[in-house]
C-alpha positions in Angstrom: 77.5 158.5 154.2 81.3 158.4 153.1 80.8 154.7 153.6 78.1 154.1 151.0 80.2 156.4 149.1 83.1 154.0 149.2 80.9 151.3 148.2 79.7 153.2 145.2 82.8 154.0 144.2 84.1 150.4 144.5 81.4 149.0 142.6 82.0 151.7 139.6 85.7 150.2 139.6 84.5 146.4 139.3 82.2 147.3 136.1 84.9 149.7 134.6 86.8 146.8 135.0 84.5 144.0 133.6 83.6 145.9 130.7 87.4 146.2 130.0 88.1 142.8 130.4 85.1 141.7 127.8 85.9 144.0 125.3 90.1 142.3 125.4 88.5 139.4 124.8 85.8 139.9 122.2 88.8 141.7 120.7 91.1 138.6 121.0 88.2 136.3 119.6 88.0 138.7 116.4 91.8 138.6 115.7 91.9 135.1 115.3 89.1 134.4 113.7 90.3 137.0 111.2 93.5 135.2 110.8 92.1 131.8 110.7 89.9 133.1 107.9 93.0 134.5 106.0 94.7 131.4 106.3 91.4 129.1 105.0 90.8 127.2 108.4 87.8 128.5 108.8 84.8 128.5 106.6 83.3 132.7 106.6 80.2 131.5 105.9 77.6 132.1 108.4 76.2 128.9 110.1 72.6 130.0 109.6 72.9 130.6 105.6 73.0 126.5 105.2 70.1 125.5 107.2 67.7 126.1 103.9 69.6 124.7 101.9 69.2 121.2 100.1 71.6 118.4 101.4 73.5 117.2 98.0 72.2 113.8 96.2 74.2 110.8 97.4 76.2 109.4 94.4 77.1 105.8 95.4 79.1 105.8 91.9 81.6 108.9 92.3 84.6 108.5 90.6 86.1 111.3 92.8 89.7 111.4 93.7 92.8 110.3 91.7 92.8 107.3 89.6 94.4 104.3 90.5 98.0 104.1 89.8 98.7 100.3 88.5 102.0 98.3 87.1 101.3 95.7 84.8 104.0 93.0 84.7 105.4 92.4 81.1 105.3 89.3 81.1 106.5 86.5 78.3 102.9 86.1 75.8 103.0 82.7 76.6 100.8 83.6 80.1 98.4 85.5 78.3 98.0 86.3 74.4 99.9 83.6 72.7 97.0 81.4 74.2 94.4 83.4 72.4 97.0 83.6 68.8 100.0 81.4 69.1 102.0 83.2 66.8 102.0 86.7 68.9 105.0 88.4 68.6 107.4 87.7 72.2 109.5 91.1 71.2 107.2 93.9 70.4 105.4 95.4 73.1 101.9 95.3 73.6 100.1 98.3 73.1 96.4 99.5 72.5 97.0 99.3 68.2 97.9 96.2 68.2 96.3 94.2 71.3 94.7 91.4 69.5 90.9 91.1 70.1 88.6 88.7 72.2 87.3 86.2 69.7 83.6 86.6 69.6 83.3 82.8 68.5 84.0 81.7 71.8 81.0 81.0 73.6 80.5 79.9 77.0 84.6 80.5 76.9 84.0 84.1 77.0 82.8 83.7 80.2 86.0 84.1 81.5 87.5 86.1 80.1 87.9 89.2 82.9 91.9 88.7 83.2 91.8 90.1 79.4 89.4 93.0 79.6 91.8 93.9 83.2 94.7 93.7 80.5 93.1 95.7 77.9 91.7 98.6 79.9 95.9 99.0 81.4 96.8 99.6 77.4 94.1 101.8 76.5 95.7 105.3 76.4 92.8 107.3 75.2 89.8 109.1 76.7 89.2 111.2 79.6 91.8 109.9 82.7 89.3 111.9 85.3 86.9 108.9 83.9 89.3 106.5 84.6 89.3 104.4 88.0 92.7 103.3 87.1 95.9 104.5 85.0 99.1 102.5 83.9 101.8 103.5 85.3 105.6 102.2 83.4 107.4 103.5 86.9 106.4 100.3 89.6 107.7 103.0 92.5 104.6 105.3 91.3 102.7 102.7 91.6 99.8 101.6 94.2 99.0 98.5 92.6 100.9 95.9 90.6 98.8 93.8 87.8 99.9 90.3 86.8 98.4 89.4 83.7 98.5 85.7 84.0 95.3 84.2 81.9 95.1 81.4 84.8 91.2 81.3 83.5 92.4 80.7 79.7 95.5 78.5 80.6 92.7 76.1 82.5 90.8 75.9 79.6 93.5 75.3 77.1 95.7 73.0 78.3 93.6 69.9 79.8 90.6 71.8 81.0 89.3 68.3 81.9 91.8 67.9 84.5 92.8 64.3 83.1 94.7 65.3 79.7 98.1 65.1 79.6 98.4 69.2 78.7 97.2 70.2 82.3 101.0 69.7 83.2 101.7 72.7 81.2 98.8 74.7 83.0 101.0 73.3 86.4 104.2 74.6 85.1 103.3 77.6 83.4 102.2 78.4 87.5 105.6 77.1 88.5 107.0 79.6 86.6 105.2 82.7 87.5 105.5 82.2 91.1 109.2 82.0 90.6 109.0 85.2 88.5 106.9 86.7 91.4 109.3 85.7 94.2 112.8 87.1 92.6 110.4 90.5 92.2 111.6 92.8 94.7 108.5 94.5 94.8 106.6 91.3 94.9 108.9 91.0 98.0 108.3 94.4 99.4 104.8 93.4 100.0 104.8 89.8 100.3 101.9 90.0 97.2 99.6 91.7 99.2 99.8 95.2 96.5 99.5 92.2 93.5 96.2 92.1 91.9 95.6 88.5 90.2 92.0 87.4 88.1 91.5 83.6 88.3 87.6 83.6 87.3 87.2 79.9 86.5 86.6 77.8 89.4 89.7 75.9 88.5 91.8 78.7 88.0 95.5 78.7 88.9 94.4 75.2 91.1 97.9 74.6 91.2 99.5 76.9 93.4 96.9 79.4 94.5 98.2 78.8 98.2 101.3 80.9 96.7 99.3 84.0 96.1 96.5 84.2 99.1 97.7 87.4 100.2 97.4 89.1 97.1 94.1 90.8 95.9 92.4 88.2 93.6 89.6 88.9 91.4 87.1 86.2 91.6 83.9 85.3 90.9 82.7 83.6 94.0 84.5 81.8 97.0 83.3 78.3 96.3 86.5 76.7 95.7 88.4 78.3 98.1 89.1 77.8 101.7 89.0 81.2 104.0 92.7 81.3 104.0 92.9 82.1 100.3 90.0 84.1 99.2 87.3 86.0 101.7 86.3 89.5 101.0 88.4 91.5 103.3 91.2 91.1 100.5 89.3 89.8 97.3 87.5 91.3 94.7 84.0 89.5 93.8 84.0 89.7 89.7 80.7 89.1 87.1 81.0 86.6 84.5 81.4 88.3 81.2 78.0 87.8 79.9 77.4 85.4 77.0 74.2 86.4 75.6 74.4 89.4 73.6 73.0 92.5 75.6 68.9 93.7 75.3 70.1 97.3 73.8 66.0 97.6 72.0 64.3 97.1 75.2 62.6 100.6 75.7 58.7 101.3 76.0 57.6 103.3 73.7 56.5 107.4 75.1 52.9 106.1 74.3 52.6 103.1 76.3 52.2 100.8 73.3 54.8 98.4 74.3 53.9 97.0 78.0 57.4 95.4 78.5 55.1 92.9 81.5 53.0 91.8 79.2 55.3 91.5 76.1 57.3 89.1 78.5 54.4 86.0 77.9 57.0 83.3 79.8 56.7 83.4 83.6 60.1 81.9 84.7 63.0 80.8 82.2 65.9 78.7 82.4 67.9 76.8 80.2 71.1 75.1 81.0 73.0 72.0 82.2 71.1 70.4 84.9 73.4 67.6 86.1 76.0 69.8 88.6 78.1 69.4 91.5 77.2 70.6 95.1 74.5 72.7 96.1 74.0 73.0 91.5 72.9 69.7 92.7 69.5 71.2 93.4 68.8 71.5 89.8 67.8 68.3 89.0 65.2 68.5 91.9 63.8 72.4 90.8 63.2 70.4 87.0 61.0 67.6 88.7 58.6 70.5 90.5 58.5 72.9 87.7 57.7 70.4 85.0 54.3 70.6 83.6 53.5 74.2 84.1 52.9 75.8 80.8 54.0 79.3 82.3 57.3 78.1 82.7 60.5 76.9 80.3 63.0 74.8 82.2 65.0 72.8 79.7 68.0 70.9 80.3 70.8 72.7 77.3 74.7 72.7 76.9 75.8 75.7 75.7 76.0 75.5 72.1 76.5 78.8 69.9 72.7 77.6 68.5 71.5 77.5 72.2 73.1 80.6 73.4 70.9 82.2 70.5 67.9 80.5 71.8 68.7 81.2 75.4 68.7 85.0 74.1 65.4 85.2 72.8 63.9 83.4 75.8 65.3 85.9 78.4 64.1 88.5 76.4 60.9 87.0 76.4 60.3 86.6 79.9 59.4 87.6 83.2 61.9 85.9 85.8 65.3 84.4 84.8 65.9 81.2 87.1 69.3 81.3 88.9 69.8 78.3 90.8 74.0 77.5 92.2 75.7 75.7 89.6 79.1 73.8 90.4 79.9 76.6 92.7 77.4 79.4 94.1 77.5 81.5 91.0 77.3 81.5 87.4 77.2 83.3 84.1 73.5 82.7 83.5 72.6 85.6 86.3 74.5 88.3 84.3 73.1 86.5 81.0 69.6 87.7 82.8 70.9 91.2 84.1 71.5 92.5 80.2 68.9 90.7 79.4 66.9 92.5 81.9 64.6 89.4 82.5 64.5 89.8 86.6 66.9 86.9 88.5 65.0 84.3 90.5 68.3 83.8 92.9 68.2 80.4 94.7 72.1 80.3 96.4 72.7 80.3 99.7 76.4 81.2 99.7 76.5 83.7 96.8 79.0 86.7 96.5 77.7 89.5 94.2 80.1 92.0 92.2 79.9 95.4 93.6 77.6 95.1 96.7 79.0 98.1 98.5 77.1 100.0 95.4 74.7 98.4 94.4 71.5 96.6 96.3 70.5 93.4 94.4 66.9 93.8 95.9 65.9 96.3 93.8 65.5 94.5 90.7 66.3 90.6 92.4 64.2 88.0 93.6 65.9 85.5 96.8 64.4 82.4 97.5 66.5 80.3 100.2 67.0 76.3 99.2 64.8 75.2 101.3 62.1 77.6 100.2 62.9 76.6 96.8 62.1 72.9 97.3 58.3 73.3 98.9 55.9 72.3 96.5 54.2 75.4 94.1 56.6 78.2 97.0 58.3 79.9 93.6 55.2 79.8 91.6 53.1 80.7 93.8 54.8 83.9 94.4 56.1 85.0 91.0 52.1 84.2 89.9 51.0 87.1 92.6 54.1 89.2 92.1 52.3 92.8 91.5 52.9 94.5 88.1 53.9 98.1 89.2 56.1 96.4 91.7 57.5 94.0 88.6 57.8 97.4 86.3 59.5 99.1 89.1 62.4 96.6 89.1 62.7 96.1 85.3 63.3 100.1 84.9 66.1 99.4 88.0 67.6 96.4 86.3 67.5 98.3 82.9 69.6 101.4 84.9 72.4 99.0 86.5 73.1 96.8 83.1 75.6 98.6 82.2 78.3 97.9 85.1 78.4 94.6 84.0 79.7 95.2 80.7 83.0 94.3 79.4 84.2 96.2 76.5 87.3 98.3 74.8 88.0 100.5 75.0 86.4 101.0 78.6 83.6 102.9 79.2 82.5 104.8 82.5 80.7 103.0 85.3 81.4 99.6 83.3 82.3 96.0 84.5 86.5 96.8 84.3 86.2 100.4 85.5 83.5 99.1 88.6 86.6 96.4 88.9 89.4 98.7 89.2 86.9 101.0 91.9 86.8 97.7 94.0 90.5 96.8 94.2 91.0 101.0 94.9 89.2 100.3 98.0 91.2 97.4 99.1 94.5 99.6 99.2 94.6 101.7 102.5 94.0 98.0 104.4 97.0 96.6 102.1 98.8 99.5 103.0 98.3 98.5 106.7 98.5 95.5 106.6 102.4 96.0 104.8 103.2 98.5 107.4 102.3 96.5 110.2 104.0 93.2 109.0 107.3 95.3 108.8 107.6 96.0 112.3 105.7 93.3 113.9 108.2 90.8 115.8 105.1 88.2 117.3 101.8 87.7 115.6 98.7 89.7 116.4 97.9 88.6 119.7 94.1 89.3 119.6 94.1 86.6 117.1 
């Protein structure tokens, strides 16, 4: 008996015990959740609370975070304005009063004209900054990027653009000189250009010395002139062509169905434009021989006049499917001609680089036909001819919804062509940064490469 009674006892002890030791430790538990609560580690809210509640929308065009912080180079007007008015003043600063304006005489010129838009949105002190995707900044140590306003695009096309005239030395040296400039920059040095942001749209842009700048970000419209070692898109921002057609702003159906926009379109496929190009534009030529004679189509071979550019308005507004085969390199301005005039691209371009990809999905209101699919007999028609109406509709209100990121205007606007511009180059700055950090302390190149 006084054995069992031992036992009893011993076994009282053990759960006294147990149940002291669980409540030191649920007590323990409470103080520091408590204090993690006070000091805002912790989120109070009980797990169980969010299960029923919706997840929030996906925005794939948040501006959030700080805008980014840029340094535009004041350079001598010769690199930029004074070839747009030669008499520009060299002494007074630029500023957002008295930036001259584009001129909107300049036709197919205009195309090209990024590098000024880039300018103009850097002087444009106005507006809401929380809308802005990047700020000037008159301090280069607050900076995170440095812009060089060199109109490499604009110098092309004014001094020689035909390569042959004696004036493309003066495109050469006005390069000459910049790199120079560049190189006795300390903060060109700091970097080695990587931090340097530098817009040469034109195919033939800055042809000079562009080996001189391949490590710093450069805004381009494709990568058809380039070899890998200057321009790929780890580093490089893919740019639009500033559109030369004036933009469809009238294109709305009417609340009670009157206007049927698929209808009202009564061309199947447009295009108009030079047919004679280089490379894969070569395939032109070929598209006019198997489109000719359909009466649902208008392929014309144009240069772009001011009178044709009007005409070339009214037939994208007029039709279906805008064709966009390559041109002299994989893009051209005739795709963002189409976009504003939301007439839906026919994209035939086997190496093309599209502006803002990581946003925006080019399948939604874009048709893709390979080269090879191109050039089989009645393979376009054929499928535009079946293409379904809702599924035609369905793109048009898509294409209608994205125009306006490829718009180029000042001041800027929010979500357009500069501001979607300055959101791409934002993203290339952490692997800048790491790239800089690395090439400070590195003493062998990467071996893994």
């Amino acid at each position: 008996i006084g054995s069992k009674s031992h036992q009893f006892d011993e076994e009282e002890e053990e759960q006294e015990m147990y149940g002291k030791t669980i409540s030191i430790i649920v007590l323990f538990a409470f103080l520091i959740a408590s204090y993690s609560i006070y000091m805002g580690t912790i989120d109070p809210t009980p797990y169980f609370s969010q299960l029923g509640k919706p997840s929030p929308p996906c925005n794939t065009t948040s501006t959030k975070g700080q805008p980014l912080r840029v340094f535009m180079y004041d350079l001598p007007r010769k690199f930029n304005l004074a070839m747009m008015h030669p008499n520009i003043s060299d002494v007074e600063p630029i500023t957002a009063e008295n930036l001259p304006s584009w001129h909107q005489t300049s036709g197919v010129g205009r195309q090209h004209s990024v590098e000024y838009w880039l300018m103009a949105s850097l002087l444009n002190n106005g507006g809401d900054e929380e809308e802005k995707e990047a700020v000037r900044v008159l301090d280069p140590e607050l900076a995170d990027a440095f812009y060089v306003p060199f109109f490499s695009s604009l110098s092309f096309n004014t001094h020689g653009k035909n390569m042959t005239d004696p004036d493309t030395e003066l495109d050469r040296l006005l390069q000459v000189e910049l790199i120079e400039y560049l190189e006795n920059s300390k903060y060109w040095q700091r970097s080695g250009g990587r931090d340097h942001v530098i817009p040469m749209t034109h195919p033939n842009a800055f042809r000079f010395l562009r080996q001189r700048v391949n490590a710093s970000i450069l805004i381009l419209v494709d990568f058809g002139r380039y070899p890998k070692e200057i321009a790929n898109l780890d580093k490089d921002v893919v740019s639009p062509y500033v559109h030369v057609v004036e933009s469809f702003a009238d294109d709305v159906v009417v609340d009670d169905g009157a206007l049927d926009p698929f209808e009202a379109r009564s061309t199947l496929l447009y295009f108009r434009g030079n047919t004679v190009r280089k490379a894969d534009g070569k395939i032109r030529v070929r598209l006019e021989k198997l489109l000719a004679g359909n009466s649902d189509v208008h392929y014309v071979k144009s240069i772009p006049t001011t009178q044709n550019i009007k005409v070339s308005t009214e037939g994208m507004r007029s039709s279906k499917f805008c064709l966009h085969p390559a041109g002299d390199t994989p893009s051209s301005c005739r795709l963002f001609d189409a976009i504003v005039s939301h007439c839906i691209p026919v994209i035939i371009s086997d190496k093309i680089e599209l502006p803002f990809e990581d946003e925006i999905d080019y399948s939604e209101f874009s048709v893709f036909f390979s080269a090879n699919e191109a050039l089989e007999p009645d393979f376009i028609l054929s499928n535009l001819r079946q293409f379904p109406k809702e599924k035609w509709l369905k793109m048009w209100e898509r294409l209608k919804n994205v125009s306006h990121h490829f718009e180029f205007q000042y001041p800027p606007k929010r979500e357009d062509a500069v501001n979607m511009l300055w959101r791409q180059v934002k993203h290339k700055i952490p692997d800048v940064k790491l790239a800089v950090h690395r090439h400070r302390r590195l003493k062998v190149p990467d071996w893994w490469l």
